[in-house]
Residue, then its C-alpha position, 0 to 999 in steps of 0.5 A: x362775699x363780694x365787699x361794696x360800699x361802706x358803713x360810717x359809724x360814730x366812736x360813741x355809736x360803737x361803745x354803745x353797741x361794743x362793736x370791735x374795731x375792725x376793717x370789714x363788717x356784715x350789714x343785715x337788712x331783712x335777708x339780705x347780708x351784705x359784706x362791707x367797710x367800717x368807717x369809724x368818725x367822730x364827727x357824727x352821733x349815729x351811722x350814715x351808708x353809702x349809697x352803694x351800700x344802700x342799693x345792695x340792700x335795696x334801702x331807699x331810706x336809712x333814716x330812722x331805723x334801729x340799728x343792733x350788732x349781732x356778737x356771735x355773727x359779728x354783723x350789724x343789723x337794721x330794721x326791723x323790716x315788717x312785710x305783711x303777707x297777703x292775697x290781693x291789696x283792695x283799693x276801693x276809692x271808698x270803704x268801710x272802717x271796719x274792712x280788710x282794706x281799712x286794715x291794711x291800711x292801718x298796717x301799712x301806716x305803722x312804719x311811721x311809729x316804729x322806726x322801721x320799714x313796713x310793707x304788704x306783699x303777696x306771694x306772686x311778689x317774692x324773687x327768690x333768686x335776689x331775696x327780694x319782693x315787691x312790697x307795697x305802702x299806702x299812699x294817703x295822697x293820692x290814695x294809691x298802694x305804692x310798689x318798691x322794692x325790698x328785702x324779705x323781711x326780718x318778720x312776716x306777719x301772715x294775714x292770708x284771709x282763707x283757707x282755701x288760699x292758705x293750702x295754695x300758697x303752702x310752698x311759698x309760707x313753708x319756703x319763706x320759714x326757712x329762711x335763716x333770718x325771719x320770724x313767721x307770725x301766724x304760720x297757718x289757719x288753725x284746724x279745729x280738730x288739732x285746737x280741740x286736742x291742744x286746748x284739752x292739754x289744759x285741763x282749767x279750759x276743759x270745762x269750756x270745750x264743746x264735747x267734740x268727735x272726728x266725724x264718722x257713723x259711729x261717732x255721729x251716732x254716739x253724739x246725736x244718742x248725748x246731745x238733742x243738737x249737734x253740729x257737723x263741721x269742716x274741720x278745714x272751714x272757715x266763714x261758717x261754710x259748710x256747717x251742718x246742724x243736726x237734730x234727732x227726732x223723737x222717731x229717730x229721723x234727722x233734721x238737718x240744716x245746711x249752711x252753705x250760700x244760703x240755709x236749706x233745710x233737708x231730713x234724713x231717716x237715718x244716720x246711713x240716709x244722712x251720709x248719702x245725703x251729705x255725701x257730695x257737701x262732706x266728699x272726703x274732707x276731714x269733718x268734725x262733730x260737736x255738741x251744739x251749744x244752748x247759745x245766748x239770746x240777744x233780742x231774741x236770736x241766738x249770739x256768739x262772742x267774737x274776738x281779735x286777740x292780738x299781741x303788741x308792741x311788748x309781746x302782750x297779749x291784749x283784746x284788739x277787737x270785740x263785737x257780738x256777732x248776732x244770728x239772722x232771724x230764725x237761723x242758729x249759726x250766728x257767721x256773718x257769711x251765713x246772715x248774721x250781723x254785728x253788735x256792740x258788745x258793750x252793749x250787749x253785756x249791759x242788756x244781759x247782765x245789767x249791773x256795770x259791776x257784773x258786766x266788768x267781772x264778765x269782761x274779765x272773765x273773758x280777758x282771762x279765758x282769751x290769754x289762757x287759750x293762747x298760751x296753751x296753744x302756743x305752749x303746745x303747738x310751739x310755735x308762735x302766733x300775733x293774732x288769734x281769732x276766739x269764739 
């Protein structure tokens, strides 16, 4: 390895960090390792670098990141380095406070109270022959996603917003996670299926589960036989695309709804009627069957619970986000995507259960319930997630 530039560390700085006295040292920004001198002052508290040593590991601002030494690879390292992986960074003149581009932004911005570099970088932005990208910060003034460039970071923190881009940019995730010196926060959307074989591990959140099958006759069959609802879903969706709800009449036709752009209701006499039916919405994606849930009624419709359940700064997990999504009039699938809207979920507590003592036991309830499922699903898939979504 190729020595450039030097790094300058106070005598003070190396006894905190029992760093050995030596010529050469490896210094780590991101992935990128580079093989420089020592310089030991007493003039000065912290470290300073060359300006070579700087633009071999692409840093255009070294004040104020951390700085540890790693024994076992005798290397120092800087940082940390956040990039922050997504499909397209939105830049309306205008938006709302609660949209993707409001929280990028407030990403983007953490770089100022963590001492230590954050950017947004999308997959077609990755050089892999330098281990760089072309990173991007939020400019408040003039208002304007500015470009750099960086290493691959230390952490990627994957806010791909749709499965259908996650199986498109597969080979650049898997890629990046072999990486020797990167963490992966949120390595994949979670396929329903797999989330209902993993949480059945803990037998406290069984009670919890819908009865849910993989989708074939027989099962469907077995289902409608149980349950006066059931739900026919993507095992791969997402935004509540594709989801079909179906009812079994007293003379054993189906009723089924369709959820796609818009609700189409359709009836089909049998369960063999119905996979002909479906056949060119359902193809050969893997699809689940679930029992449908008697849900909850705010105002009339039916509701669900929706949280942003997320770690900070200390690896804990706390409830970032809360709100009541609310289904459209006459529907009972409550997304978004499919004309629902959202409420207040304080508020929406407060209409159910009244008293403030209830509506606090509720919200613990739910707290309790949130951390359970995330560490079961850490535990069991082993692997590690910075955000979840919970229904």
């Amino acid at each position: 390895m190729q020595t450039v530039g030097k790094i300058c560390l106070s005598n003070s700085l190396m006894r905190k960090l029992e760093i050995p006295h030596q010529y050469y040292i490896k210094v780590r920004l991101g992935n990128i390792v580079v093989n420089t001198a020592l310089e030991v002052t007493d003039n000065q508290n912290g470290y300073s670098l060359s300006s070579s040593l700087a633009k071999a590991l692409y840093l255009n601002k070294s004040k104020n990141l951390q700085i540890r030494y790693d024994k076992e690879e005798n290397m120092i390292h800087l940082g940390p380095t956040i990039g922050v992986l997504a499909t397209s960074l939105p830049n309306r003149s205008t938006y709302e406070r609660t949209s993707t581009q409001a929280e990028l932004i407030f990403i983007s911005n953490m770089r100022k109270r963590i001492n230590g570099i954050v950017f947004l970088f999308t997959p077609n932005c990755i050089n892999w022959e330098n281990n760089t990208v072309k990173g991007y910060v939020y400019s408040h003034n003039p208002g304007v996603w500015v470009p750099a460039t960086y290493p691959i970071p230390d952490v990627v923190y994957d806010r791909i917003a749709s499965r259908g881009s996650e199986i498109k940019y597969n080979s650049v995730r898997e890629r990046l996670m072999q990486m020797p010196y990167l963490k992966y926060f949120n390595p994949s959307y979670l396929n329903k299926w797999n989330v209902h074989k993993m949480l059945m591990n803990e037998p406290a959140l069984r009670k919890n589960l819908p009865d849910t099958m993989k989708y074939n006759k027989e099962n469907l069959n077995t289902m409608l036989n149980l349950y006066k609802v059931v739900f026919v879903k993507p095992s791969d969706g997402s935004l509540g695309l594709g989801i079909i709800r179906v009812v079994k009449t007293e003379q054993g036709t189906l009723k089924y709804t369709v959820y796609r752009n818009k609700r189409s209701r359709k009836q089909a006499s049998d369960v063999d009627d119905f996979f002909k039916k479906t056949s060119k919405i359902i193809k050969d994606k893997p699809y689940i069957v679930q029992q449908g849930l008697d849900l909850a009624t705010y105002r009339g419709s039916p509701f669900d619970l929706r949280i942003i359940y997320q770690k900070n700064g200390q690896g804990e997990w706390v409830i970032s986000k809360k709100f009541v999504r609310v289904a459209a009039k006459g529907s009972n699938v409550s997304n978004l995507s499919s004309g629902g809207r959202v409420a207040i979920s304080g508020r929406v507590l407060k209409y159910l259960f009244k008293k403030s003592d209830l509506v606090e036991a509720k919200n613990r309830e739910i707290q309790n319930l949130c951390y359970k499922v995330a560490t079961t699903l850490e535990n069991v898939s082993n692997q590690i997630f910075g955000e979840l979504g919970l229904d």
